[in-house]
N, C-alpha and C positions, 0 to 999 in steps of 0.2 A: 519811480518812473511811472506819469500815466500815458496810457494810449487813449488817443479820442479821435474817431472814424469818424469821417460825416456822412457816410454812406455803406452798408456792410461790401464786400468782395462779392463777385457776380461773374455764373459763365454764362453768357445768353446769345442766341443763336439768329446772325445775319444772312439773312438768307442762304446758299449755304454751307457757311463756316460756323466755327464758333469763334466766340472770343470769353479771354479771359478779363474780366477787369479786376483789378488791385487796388484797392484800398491804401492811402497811407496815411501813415502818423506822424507826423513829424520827420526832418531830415535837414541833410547841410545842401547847400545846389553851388552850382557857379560864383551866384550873385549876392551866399551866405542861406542863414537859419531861413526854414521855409514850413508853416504849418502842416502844408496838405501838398508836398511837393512833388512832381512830374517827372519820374526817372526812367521812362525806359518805355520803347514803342517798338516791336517786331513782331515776328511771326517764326512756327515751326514748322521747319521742312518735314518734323517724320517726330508727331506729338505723341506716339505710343508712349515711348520709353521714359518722356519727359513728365505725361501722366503719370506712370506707375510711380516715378520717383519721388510727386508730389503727394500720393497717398502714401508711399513710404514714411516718408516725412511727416503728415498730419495724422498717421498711425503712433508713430515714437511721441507726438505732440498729447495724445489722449491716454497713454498707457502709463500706468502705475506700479512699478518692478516691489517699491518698497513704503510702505506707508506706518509708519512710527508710529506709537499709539497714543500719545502726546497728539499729535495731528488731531485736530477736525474737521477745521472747514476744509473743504474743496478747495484745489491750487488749481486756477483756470489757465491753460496753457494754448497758446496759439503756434503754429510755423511763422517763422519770419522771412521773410522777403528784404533780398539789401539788390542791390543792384551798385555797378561801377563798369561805366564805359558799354563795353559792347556780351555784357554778360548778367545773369541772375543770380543770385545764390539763394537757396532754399536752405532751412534749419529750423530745430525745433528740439527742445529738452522734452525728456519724459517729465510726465507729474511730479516724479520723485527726486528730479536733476542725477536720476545715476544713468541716463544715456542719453545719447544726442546724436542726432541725424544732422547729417549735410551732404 
């Protein structure tokens, strides 16, 4: 599977809120296969918690519990982002695929 962004992920600041933007890769929509598709517009009533959870998540996404000695190159890991209906989900394997945050 490849991913291709046409834009990296951005928090940037409107006057004064922030906002998050999302980057996507591909996905299914209503209307079928969608390259760079539009899932999901809201806001948080109370983003502490929804923070911390996101670095949770981009923590498990960077960390390396086991690394075989066979291994060389670097396994680049990112958080994924799904989206369905009126919710998020956040997720992310360690480098080593022995844990995963959601």
């Amino acid at each position: 599977m490849t991913y291709a962004y046409q834009v990296p992920s951005v928090v940037r600041r409107v006057g004064e809120r922030s906002e998050l933007l999302l980057e996507t890769s591909g996905g299914r929509t209503k209307v079928g296969p969608a390259a760079h598709p539009y899932f999901f517009q809201g806001f948080l009533t109370d983003p502490g918690p929804a923070a911390l959870g996101m670095l949770a998540c981009a923590a498990v996404a960077r960390a390396r519990y086991y690394t075989p000695a066979s291994v060389i190159a670097a396994i680049q890991a990112d958080p994924v982002v799904t989206s369905n209906g009126d919710r998020l989900r956040f997720e992310s394997f360690s480098g080593c695929c022995g844990s995963l945050a959601a």
